[in-house]
C-alpha positions as CSV (number, residue, x, y, z in Angstrom):
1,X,152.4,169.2,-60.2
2,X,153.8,172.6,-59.2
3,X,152.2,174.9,-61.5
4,X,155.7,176.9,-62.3
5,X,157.1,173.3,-62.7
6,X,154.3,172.5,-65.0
7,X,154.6,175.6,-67.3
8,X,158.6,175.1,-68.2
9,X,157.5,171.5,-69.3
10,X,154.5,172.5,-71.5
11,X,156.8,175.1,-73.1
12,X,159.7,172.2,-73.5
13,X,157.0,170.1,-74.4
14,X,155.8,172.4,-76.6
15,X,159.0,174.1,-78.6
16,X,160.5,170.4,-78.5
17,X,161.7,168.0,-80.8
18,X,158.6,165.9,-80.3
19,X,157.2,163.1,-82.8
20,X,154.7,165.4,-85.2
21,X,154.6,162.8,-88.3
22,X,151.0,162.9,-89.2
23,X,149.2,159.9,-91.0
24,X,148.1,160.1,-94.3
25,X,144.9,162.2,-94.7
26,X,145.4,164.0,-91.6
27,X,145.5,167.6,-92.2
28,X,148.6,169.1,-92.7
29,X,149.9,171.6,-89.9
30,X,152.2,172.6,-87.2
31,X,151.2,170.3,-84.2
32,X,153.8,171.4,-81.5
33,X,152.3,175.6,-82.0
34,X,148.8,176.7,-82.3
35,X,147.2,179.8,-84.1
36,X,145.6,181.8,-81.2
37,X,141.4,182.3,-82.1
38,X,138.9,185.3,-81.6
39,X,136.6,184.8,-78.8
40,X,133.5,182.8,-79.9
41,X,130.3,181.8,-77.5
42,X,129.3,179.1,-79.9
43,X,130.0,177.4,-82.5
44,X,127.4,174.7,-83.7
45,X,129.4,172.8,-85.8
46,X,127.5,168.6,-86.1
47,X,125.4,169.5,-83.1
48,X,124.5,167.1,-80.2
49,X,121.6,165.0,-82.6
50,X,121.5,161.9,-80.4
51,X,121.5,163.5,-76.9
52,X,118.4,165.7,-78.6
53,X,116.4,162.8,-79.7
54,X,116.3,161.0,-76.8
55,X,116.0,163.6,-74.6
56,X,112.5,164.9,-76.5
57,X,111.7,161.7,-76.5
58,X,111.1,161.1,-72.6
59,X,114.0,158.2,-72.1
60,X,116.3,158.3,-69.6
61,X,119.5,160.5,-70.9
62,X,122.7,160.1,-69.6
63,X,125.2,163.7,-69.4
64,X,128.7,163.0,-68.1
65,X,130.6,166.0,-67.0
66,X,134.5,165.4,-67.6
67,X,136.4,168.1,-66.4
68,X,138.2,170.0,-63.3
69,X,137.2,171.4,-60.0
70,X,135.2,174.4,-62.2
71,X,132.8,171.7,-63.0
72,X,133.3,169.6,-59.7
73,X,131.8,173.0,-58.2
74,X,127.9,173.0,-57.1
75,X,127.5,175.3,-60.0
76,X,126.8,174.9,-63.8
77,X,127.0,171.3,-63.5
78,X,123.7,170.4,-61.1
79,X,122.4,173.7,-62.6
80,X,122.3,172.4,-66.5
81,X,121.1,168.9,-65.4
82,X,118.1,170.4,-63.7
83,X,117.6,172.6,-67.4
84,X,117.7,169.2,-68.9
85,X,115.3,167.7,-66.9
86,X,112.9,170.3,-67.9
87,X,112.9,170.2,-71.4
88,X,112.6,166.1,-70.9
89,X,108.2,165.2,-71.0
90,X,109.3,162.5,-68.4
91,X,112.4,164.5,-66.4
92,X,114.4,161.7,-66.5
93,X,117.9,163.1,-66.5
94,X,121.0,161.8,-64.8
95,X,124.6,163.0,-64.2
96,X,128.1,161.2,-64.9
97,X,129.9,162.9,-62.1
98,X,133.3,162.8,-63.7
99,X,135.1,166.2,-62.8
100,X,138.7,166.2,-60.2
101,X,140.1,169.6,-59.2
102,X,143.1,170.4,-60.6
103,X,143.3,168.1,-63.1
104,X,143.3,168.4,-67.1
105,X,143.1,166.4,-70.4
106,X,146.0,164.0,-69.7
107,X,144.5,162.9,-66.7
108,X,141.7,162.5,-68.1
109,X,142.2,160.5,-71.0
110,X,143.4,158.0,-68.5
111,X,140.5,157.7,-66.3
112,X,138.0,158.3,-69.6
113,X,136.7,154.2,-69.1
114,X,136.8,154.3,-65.6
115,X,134.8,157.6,-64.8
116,X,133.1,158.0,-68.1
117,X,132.8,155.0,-70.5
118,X,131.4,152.4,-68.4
119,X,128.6,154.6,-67.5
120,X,127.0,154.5,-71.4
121,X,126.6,158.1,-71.3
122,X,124.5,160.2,-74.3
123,X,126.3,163.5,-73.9
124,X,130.1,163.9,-72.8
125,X,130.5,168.0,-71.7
126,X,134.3,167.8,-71.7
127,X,136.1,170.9,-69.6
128,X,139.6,171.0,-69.4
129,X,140.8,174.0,-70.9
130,X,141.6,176.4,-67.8
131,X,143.5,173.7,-66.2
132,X,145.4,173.1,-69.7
133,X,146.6,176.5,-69.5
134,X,150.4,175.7,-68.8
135,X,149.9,172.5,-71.4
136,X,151.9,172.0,-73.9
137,X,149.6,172.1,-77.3
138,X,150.9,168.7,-78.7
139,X,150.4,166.9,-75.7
140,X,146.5,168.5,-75.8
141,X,146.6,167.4,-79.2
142,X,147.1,163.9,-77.8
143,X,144.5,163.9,-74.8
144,X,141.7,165.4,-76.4
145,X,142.0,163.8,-79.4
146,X,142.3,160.6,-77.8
147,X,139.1,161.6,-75.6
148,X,137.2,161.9,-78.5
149,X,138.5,158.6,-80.5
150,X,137.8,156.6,-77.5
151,X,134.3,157.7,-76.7
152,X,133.5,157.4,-80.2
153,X,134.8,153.6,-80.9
154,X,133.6,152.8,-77.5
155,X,129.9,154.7,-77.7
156,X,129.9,155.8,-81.1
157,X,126.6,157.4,-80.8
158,X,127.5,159.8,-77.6
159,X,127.9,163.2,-78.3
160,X,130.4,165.2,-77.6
161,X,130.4,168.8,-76.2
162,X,133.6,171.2,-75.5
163,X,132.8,173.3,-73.0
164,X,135.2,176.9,-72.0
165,X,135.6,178.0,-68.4
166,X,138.1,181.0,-67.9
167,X,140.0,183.0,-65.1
168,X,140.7,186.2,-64.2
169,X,144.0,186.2,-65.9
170,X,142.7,185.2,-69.1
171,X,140.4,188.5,-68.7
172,X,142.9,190.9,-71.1
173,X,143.5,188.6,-73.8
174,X,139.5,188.2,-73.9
175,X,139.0,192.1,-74.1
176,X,141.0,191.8,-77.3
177,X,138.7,189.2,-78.6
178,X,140.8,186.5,-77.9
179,X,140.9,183.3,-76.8
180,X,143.8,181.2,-74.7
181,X,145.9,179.0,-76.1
182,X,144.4,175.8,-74.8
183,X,140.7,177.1,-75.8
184,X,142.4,177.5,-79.4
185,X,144.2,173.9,-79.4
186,X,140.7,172.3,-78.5
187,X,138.5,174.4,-81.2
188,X,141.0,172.5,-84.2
189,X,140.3,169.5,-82.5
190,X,136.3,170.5,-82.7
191,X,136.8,171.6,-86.5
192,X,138.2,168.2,-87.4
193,X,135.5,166.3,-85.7
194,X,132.6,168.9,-85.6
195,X,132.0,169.1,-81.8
196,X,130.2,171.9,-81.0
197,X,131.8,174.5,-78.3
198,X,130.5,176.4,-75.9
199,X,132.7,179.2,-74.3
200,X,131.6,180.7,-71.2
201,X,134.5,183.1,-71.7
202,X,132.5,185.9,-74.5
203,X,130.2,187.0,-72.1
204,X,132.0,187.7,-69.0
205,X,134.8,189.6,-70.4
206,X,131.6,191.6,-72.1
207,X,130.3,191.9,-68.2
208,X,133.7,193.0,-67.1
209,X,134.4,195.5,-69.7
210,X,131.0,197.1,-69.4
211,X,131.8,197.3,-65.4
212,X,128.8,194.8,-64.7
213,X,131.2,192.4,-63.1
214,X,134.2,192.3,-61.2
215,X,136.2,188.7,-61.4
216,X,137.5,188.6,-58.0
217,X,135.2,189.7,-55.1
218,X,133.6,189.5,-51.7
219,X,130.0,187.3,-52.2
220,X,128.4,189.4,-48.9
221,X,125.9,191.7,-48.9
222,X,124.4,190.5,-52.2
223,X,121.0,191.5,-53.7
224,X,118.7,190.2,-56.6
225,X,118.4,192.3,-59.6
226,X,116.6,192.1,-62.8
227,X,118.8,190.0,-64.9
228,X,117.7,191.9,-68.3
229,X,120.2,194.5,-67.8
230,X,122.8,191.7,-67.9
231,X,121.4,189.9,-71.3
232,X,120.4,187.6,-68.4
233,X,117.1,185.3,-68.3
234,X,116.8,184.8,-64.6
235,X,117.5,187.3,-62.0
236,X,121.3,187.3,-60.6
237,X,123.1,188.8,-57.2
238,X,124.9,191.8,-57.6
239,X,127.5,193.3,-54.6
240,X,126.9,196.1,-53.0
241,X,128.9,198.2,-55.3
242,X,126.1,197.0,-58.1
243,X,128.4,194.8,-59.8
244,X,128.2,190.8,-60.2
245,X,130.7,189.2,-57.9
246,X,131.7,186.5,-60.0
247,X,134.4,184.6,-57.4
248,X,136.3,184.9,-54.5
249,X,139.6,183.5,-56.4
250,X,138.9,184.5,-59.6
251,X,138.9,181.3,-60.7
252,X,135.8,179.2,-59.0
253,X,132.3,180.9,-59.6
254,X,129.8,181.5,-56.6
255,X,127.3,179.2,-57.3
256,X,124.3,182.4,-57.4
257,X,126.4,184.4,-59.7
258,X,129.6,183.2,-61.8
259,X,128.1,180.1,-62.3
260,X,124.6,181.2,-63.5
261,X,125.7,183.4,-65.4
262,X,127.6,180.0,-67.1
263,X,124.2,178.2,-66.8
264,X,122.5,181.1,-68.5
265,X,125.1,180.6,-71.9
266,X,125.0,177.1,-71.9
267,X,120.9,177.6,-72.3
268,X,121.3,179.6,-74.8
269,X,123.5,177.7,-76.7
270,X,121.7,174.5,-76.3
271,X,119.0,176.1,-77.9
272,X,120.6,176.6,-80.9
273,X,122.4,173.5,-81.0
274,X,119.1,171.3,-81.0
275,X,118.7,172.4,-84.3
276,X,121.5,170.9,-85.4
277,X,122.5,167.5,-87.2
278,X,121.2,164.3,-88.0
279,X,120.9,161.2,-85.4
280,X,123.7,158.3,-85.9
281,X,126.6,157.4,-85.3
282,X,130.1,159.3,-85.4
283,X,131.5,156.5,-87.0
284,X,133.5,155.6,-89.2
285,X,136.1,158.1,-87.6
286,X,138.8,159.9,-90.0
287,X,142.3,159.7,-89.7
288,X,143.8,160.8,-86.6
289,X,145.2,164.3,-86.4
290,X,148.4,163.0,-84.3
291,X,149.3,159.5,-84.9
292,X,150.5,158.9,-81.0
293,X,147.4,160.4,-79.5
294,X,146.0,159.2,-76.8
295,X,143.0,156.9,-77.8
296,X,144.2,153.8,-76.0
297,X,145.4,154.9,-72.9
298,X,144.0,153.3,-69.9
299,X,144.4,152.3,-65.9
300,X,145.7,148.9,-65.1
301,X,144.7,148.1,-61.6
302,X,147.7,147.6,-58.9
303,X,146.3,143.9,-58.2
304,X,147.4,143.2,-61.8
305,X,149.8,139.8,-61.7
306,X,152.0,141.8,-64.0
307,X,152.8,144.4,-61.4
308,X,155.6,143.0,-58.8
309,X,155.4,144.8,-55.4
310,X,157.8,144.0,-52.6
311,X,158.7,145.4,-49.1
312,X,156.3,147.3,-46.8
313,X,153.1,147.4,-49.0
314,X,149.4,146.7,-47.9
315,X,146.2,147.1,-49.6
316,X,143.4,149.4,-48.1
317,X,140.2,149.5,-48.6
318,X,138.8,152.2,-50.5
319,X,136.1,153.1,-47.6
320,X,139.2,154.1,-45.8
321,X,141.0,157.8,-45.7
322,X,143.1,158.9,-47.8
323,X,142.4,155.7,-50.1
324,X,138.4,157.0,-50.1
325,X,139.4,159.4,-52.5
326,X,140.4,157.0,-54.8
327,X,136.7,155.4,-54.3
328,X,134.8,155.5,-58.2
329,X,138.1,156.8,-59.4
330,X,140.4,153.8,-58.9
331,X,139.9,150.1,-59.2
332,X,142.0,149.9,-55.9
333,X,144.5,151.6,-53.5
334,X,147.4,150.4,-52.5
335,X,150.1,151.9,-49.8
336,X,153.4,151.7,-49.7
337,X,155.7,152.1,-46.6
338,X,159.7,153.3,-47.4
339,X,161.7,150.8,-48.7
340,X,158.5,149.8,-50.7
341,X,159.2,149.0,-54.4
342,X,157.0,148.0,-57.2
343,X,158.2,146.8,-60.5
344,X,156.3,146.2,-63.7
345,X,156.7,146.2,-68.0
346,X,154.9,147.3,-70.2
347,X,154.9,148.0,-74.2
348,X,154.0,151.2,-75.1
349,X,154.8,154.7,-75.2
350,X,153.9,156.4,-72.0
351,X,153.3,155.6,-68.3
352,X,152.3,157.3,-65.5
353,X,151.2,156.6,-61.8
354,X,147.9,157.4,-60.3
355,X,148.8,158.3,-57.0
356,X,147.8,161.0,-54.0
357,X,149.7,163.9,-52.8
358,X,149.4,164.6,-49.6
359,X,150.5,165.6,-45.9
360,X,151.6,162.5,-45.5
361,X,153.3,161.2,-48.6
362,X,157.1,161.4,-49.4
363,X,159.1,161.1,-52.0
364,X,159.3,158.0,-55.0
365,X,162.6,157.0,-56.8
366,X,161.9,155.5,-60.6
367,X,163.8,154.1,-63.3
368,X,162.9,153.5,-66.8
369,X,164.8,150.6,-68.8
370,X,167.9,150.7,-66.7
371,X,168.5,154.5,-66.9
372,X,169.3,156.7,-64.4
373,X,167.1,157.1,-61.6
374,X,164.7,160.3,-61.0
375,X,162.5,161.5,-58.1
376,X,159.0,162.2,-57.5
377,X,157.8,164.2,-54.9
378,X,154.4,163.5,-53.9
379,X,154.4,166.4,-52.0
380,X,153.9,170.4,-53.4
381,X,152.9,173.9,-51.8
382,X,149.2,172.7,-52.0
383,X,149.4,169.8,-50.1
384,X,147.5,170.5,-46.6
385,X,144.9,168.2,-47.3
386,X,145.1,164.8,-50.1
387,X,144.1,165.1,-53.6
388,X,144.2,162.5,-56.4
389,X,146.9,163.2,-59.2
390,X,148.8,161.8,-61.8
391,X,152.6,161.8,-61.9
392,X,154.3,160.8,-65.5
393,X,157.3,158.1,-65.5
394,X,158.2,157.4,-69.0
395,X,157.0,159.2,-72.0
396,X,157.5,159.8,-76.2
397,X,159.2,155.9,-76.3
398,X,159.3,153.2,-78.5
399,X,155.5,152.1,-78.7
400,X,156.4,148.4,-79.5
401,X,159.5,148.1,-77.4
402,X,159.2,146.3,-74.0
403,X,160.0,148.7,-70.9
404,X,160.9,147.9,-67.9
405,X,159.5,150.7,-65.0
406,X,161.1,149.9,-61.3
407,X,159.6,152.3,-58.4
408,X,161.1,152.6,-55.2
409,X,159.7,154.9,-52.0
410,X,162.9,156.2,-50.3
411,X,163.2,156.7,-46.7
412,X,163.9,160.5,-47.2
413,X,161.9,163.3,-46.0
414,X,161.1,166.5,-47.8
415,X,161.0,169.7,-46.2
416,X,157.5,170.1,-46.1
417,X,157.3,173.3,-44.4
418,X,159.2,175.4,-47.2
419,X,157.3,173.9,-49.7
420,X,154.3,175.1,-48.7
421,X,152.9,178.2,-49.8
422,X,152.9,180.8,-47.4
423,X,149.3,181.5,-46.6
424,X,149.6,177.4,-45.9
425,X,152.4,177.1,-43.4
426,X,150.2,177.8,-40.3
427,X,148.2,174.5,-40.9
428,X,151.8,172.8,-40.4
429,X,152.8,174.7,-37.7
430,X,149.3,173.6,-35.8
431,X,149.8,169.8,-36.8
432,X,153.5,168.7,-37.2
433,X,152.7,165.4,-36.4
434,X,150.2,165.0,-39.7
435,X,153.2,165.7,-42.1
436,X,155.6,162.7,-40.5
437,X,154.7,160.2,-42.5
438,X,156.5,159.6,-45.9
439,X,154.2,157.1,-47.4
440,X,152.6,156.9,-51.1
441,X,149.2,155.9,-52.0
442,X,148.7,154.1,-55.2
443,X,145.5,153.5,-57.0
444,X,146.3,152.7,-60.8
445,X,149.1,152.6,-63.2
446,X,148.1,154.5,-66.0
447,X,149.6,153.6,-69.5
448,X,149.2,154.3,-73.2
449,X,149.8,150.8,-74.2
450,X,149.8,147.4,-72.1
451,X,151.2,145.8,-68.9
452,X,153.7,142.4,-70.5
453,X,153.2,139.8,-67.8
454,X,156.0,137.6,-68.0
């Protein structure tokens, strides 16, 4: 979604007349706002008690890593599992690869079975809360709760960890000793259900206001320092100004230096944590905090009987580009031609399509229970190359009213070039001919609810 588009629905989203009836025993509060926090590294809260005991004990541990493109990096992730290994008397360690750039909570409650779930994982690090930024805090309310309901009545002895990741432009709020909005949305969430948190955030806004980092910067010329000027345990690269280079964007860590440094705190923290809590399960869970959160949400695969496709439509296989990139992600891919439609309904309260934007992709046409139709571009200034996404249909209705969600691809072409950025307009202007097409590339719908097959 276009990130400007994005931020004036998280703040309609959020100022809204949405639902915020909370069940009884829920705590009593605001849901649609959110009291902004002071900066913490850590808080313990119930610890990660299962992870820990089977990870001294030599079996095989399982750590899925649920985020965005911060953890799809080769950085903290492959960094921490190695750290894991270590402390293991067998090494035997694997990863849940479940991270997508540019893509947050919501997303992510969807694809929770798909990329997470069915892998039985031990420990869930969950890392959404840079690309949350422009979220609305009710609707984080309902992803992240819902994350955390549905690992826990799936694989109620997983733990859970909230991990922070920051940008540069979080940097002056963080000198203050505070946190971002989404961080703060996420820590109630932790209180209620006593996940513990790890910020990255603390320590490099203490790095950048002692001049010992710079957030955006050039990663040549680098040398290895002592790290114990840095409250570091392993030595780190510094510029050749002397300070840590900690990105080029000021948003993705080098691997040798932002994300050690985030390797470094996690360490740290773990340490601690393992203290922490008692083995069993996190079950039986307490009332939800928002009634309509997000704990049954799920993708229904496009070969489902109950979804009605006609027109120029084909299934690819999913060792095929652009469909690979639905591969682990997506029970299938199907492409639609213009003049496709697709038709399907559903009870429930929210749907969405799983879908790539792209060079090639053009523009959908839906309607929801007879009302007006609407467009979605599947097409925004980042689009040079295809990326998985999520683009949401029908949202806040009835949950046990029947919908009925009818999807057309129109024959119309965007003006591709404009909406590029800038900086991307050349890449067009080299290849013309690769932005023709107007297709759409579906892989899932995704639904809080369930598809009715008539």
């Amino acid at each position: 979604m276009n990130r400007k588009i994005a931020l004036i629905l998280g703040m309609a989203v959020g100022f809204g007349g949405l639902p915020a009836d909370l069940p009884a025993g829920a705590p009593a509060r605001d849901l649609k706002t959110v009291e902004i926090r002071n900066a913490e590294e850590l808080n313990i809260r119930g610890g990660v008690p299962n992870f820990w005991k089977k990870l001294r004990s030599g079996e095989m541990v399982r750590i899925a890593y649920f985020g965005g493109s911060i953890t799809a990096q080769n950085g903290w992730r492959p960094q921490s599992l190695e750290y894991f290994r270590s402390l293991s008397p067998t090494g035997k360690a694997e990863q849940i690869h479940a991270a997508i750039g540019g893509t947050g909570s919501e997303l992510g409650a969807f694809r929770l079975e798909q990329d997470v779930l069915r892998h039985k994982p031990d420990l869930v690090f969950v890392e959404f809360a840079v690309n949350d930024g422009a979220t609305a805090p009710y609707r984080i309310r309902q992803a992240m709760e819902g994350i955390v309901r549905h690992i826990w009545k799936t694989l109620p002895e997983t733990d859970i960890c909230f991990v922070y990741t920051l940008t540069e432009k979080h940097i002056p709020d963080l000198l203050k000793g505070k946190t971002k909005r989404s961080t703060s949305t996420m820590e109630e969430i932790a209180d209620y259900y006593g996940i513990p948190s790890v910020s990255f955030e603390v320590e490099i806004a203490r790095l950048v206001k002692e001049g010992k980092l710079t957030m955006k910067s050039s990663d040549q010329g680098l040398v290895r320092v002592s790290g114990d000027a840095l409250n570091l345990t392993s030595d780190i690269s510094v510029g050749p100004d002397g300070k840590i280079p900690f990105s080029r964007d000021g948003v993705h860590p080098y691997p040798n230096t932002g994300h050690v440094i985030y390797t470094e705190i996690l360490k740290r923290s773990f340490e601690k944590i393992s203290k922490a809590g008692k083995p069993g399960p996190h079950t039986p869970l307490p009332a939800p905090m928002v009634k309509d959160n997000f704990e049954h949400a799920g993708m229904v695969p496009p070969d489902h009987p109950g979804i009605r496709f006609s027109g120029p439509t084909g299934k690819l296989p999913l060792e095929k580009a652009p469909a690979n990139l639905f591969r682990n992600r997506a029970p299938g891919c199907v492409k639609l031609s213009p003049g496709a439609e697709f038709e399907f309904k559903f009870r429930g309260s929210k749907a969405c399509l799983y879908i790539l934007l792209g060079p090639g992709c053009g523009v959908l046409e839906v309607s929801v229970d007879g009302k007006k139709p609407f467009k979605r571009k599947l097409f925004d200034p980042y689009c040079t190359y295809y990326r998985l996404s999520s683009s949401s249909i029908a949202d806040f209705l009835n949950p046990k009213a029947v919908h009925t969600v009818k999807v057309r691809l129109l024959n119309e072409t965007p003006d591709k070039r404009s909406i590029l950025f800038e900086r991307n307009r050349p890449n067009y202007d080299k290849n013309p001919e690769r932005y023709k097409p107007i297709d759409a590339y579906l892989g899932a719908i995704l639904l809080v609810g369930e598809i009715v097959s008539e």
